[in-house]
C-alpha positions as CSV (number, residue, x, y, z in Angstrom):
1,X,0.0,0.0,0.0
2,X,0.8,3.7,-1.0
3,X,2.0,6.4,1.5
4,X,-1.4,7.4,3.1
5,X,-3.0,10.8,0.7
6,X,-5.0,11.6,3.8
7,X,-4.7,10.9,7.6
8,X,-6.6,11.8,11.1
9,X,-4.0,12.2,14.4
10,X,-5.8,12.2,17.3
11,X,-9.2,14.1,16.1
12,X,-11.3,15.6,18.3
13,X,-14.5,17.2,17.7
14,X,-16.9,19.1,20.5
15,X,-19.5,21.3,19.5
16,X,-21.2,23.8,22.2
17,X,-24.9,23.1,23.2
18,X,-25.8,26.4,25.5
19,X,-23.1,26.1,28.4
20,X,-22.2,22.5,27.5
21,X,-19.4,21.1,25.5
22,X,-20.8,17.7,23.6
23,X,-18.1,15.7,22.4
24,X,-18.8,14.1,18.9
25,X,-15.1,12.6,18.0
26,X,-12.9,11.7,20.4
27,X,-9.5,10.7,19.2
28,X,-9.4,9.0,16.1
29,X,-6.6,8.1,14.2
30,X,-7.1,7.1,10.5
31,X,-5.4,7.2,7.2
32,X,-5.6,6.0,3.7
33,X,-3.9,5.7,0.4
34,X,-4.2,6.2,-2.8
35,X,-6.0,3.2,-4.6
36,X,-7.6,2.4,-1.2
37,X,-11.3,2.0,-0.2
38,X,-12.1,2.6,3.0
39,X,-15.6,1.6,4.9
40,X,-16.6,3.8,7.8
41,X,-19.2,1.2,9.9
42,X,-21.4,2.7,13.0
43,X,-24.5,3.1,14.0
44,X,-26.6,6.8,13.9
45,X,-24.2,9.0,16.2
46,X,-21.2,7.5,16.5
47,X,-19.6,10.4,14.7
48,X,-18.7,8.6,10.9
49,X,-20.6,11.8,9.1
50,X,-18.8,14.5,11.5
51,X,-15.3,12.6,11.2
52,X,-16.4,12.8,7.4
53,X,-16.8,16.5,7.5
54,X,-13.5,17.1,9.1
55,X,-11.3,15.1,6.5
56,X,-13.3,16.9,3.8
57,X,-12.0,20.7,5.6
58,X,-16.0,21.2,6.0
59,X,-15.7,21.5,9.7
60,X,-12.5,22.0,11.9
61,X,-11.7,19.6,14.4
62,X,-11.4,20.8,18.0
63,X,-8.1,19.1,18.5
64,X,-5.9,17.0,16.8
65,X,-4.7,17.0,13.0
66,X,-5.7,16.0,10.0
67,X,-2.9,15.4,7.0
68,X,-3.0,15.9,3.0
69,X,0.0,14.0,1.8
70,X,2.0,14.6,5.6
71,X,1.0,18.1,5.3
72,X,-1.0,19.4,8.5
73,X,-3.9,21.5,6.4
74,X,-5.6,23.4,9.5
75,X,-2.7,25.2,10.0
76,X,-3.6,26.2,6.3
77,X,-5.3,30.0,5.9
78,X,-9.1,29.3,4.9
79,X,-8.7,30.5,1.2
80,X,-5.5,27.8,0.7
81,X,-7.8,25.1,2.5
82,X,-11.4,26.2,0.2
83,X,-8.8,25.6,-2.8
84,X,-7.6,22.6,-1.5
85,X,-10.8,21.0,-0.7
86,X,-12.3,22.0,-4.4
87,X,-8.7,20.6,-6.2
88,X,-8.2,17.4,-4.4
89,X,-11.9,16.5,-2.6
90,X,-14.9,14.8,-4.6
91,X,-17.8,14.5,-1.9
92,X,-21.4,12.3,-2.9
93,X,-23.6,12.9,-0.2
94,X,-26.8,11.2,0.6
95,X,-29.1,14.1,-0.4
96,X,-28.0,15.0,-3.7
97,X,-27.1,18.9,-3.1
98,X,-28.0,19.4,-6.7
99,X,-29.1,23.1,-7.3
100,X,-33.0,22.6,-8.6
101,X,-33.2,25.2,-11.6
102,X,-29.9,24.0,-13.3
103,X,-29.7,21.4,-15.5
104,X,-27.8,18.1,-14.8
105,X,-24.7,19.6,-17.4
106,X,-25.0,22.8,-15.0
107,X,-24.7,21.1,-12.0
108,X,-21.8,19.9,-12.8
109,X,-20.4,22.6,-14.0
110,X,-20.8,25.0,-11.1
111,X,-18.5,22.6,-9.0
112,X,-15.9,23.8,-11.1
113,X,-16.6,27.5,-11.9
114,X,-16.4,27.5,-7.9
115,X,-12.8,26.7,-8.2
116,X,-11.7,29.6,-10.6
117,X,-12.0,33.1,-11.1
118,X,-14.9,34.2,-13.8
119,X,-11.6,34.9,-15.9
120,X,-10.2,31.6,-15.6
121,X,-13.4,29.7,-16.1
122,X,-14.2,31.9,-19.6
123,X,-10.9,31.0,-20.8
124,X,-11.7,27.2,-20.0
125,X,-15.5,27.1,-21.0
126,X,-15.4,25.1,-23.7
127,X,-13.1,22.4,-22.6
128,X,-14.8,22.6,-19.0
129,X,-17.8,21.8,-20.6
130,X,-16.4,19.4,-23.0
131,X,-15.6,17.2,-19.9
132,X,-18.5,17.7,-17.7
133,X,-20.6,16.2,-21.0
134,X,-17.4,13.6,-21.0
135,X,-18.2,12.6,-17.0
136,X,-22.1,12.6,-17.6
137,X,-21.8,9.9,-20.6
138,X,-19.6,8.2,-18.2
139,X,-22.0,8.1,-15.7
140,X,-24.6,6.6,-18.1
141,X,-26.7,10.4,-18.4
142,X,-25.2,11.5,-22.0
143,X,-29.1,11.9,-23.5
144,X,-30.4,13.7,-19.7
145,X,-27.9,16.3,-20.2
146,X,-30.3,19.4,-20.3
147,X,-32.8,17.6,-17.6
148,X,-33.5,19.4,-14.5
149,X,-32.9,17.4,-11.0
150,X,-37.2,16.9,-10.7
151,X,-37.1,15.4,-13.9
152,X,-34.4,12.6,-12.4
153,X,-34.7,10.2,-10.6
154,X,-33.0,8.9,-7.4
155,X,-30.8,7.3,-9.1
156,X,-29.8,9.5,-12.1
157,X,-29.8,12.4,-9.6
158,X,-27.1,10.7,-7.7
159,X,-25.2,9.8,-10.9
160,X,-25.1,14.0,-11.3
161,X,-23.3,14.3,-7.8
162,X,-20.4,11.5,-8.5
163,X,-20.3,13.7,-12.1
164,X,-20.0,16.4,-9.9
165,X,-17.3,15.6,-7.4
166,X,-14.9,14.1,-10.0
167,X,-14.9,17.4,-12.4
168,X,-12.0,18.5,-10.7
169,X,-10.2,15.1,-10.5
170,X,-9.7,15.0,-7.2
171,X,-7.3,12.2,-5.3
172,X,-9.9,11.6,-2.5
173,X,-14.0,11.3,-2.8
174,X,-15.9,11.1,0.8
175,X,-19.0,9.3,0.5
176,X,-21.4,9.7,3.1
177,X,-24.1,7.2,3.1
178,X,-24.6,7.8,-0.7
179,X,-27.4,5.2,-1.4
180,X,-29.3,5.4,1.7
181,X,-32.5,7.6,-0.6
182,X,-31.9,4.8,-3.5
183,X,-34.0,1.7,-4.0
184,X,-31.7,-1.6,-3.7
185,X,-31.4,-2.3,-7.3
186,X,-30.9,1.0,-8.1
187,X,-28.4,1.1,-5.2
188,X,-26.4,-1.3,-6.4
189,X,-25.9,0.3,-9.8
190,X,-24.5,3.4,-8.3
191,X,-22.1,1.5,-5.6
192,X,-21.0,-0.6,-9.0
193,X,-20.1,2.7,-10.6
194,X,-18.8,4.5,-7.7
195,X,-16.2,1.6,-7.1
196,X,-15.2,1.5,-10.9
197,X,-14.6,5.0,-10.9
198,X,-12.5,4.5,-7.8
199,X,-10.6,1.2,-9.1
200,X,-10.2,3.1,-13.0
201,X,-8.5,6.3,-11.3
202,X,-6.8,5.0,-8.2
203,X,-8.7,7.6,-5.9
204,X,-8.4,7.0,-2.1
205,X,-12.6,6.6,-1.0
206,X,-14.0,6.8,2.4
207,X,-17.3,5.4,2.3
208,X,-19.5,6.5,5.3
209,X,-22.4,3.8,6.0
210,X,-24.4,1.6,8.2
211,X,-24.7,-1.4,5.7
212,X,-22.5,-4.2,6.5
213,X,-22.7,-6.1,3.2
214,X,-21.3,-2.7,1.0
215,X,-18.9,-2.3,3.7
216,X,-17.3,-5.6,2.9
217,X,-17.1,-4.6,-0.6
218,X,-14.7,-2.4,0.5
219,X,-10.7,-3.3,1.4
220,X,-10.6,-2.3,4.9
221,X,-13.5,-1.9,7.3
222,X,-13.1,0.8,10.4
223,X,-15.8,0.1,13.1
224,X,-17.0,3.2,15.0
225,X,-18.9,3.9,18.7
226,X,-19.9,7.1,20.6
227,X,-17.0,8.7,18.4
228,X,-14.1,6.2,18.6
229,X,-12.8,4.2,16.2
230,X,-13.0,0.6,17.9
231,X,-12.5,-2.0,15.3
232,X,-10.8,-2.5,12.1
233,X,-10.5,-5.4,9.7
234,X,-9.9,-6.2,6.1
235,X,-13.0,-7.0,3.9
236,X,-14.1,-10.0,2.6
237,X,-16.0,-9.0,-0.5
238,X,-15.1,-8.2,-3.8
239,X,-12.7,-4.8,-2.6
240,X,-10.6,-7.4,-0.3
241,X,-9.9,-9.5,-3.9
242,X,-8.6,-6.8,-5.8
């Protein structure tokens, strides 16, 4: 295995409730590599979406570190760690996040225009757009490029968002709970192409979820309780045979 592209020391994570201090992650230590798929098992509130949310640079933990490639990124001003999350960072979240009046080529789109000046992103339009239509094909939605999230479904919607978070090629997608609105057959189309993607482009992918069977799809499974990591284990599905 790789030198690890991302890594928790010690994480710690309180947040205020009135004159209390609730503690939500309390020391975990994780890492992964590139090429590596990671399963984060636990039930509801034992801290897998928050630890989630502070490897992604959406939240800062309270204590601890957390590492891009050995490089401590909270010491990092907040501009250098917005551009840092947009460059290297995909996220596919369980609700889709998909902005209701643009289109599914728009959608994806606007992850990237995020990323760049209005300058930049005119000089890059056509390419830009060249690979969002590129990603949507990919992700089996080349004739529902002009369709509007209400006129997706579940499933196609969420097919948008894994569009979405690899526009910028990022070394790292967090997936929290992505198929937990999706049917089961349609579930298992979008894990299928989720971990293709992932296999295809050697991306290091945390998967956040409470189904044991797709976390032993996975290559390593990291157990969590009442914010602790207190398990870990290779898989023994089809990620462990890779």
């Amino acid at each position: 295995m790789s030198a690890p592209v991302l890594t928790a020391r010690a994480v710690t994570k309180n947040y205020r409730l009135g004159k209390r201090e609730i503690p939500v992650l309390r020391g975990v230590d994780l890492s992964i590599a590139d090429g590596e798929r990671v399963a984060l098992l636990g039930a509801s509130g034992a801290g897998k979406s928050t630890l989630l949310h502070v490897l992604g640079l959406l939240d800062a933990p309270t204590s601890g570190a957390v590492e891009y490639d050995g490089r401590v990124v909270h010491d990092l001003s907040v501009k250098e760690r917005a551009l840092l999350r947009h460059r290297h960072t995909g996220f596919v979240f369980q609700f889709y996040h998909l902005i209701p009046e643009l289109t599914a080529l728009q959608n994806v789109l606007l992850a990237q225009m995020m990323g760049v000046s209005m300058f930049g992103y005119l000089g890059r339009r056509a390419a830009l757009r060249a690979q969002a239509e590129e990603l949507l094909g990919q992700v089996g939605l080349s004739d529902r490029l002009h369709h509007r999230p209400a006129e997706l479904s579940g499933g196609e919607r969420q097919r948008v968002a894994i569009a979405r978070a690899l526009i910028a090629q990022p070394r790292v997608i967090l997936a929290d709970e992505p198929t937990g609105n999706l049917d089961s057959a349609t579930a298992t189309g979008v894990v299928d192409l989720m971990f293709a993607v992932q296999q295809q482009r050697q991306l290091a992918f945390l998967l956040v979820t409470h189904d044991e069977r797709l976390a032993q799809r996975c290559d390593r499974v990291v157990r969590m309780f009442d914010g602790k990591i207190v398990g870990e284990e290779a898989a023994t599905g089809a990620g462990a045979a890779r």
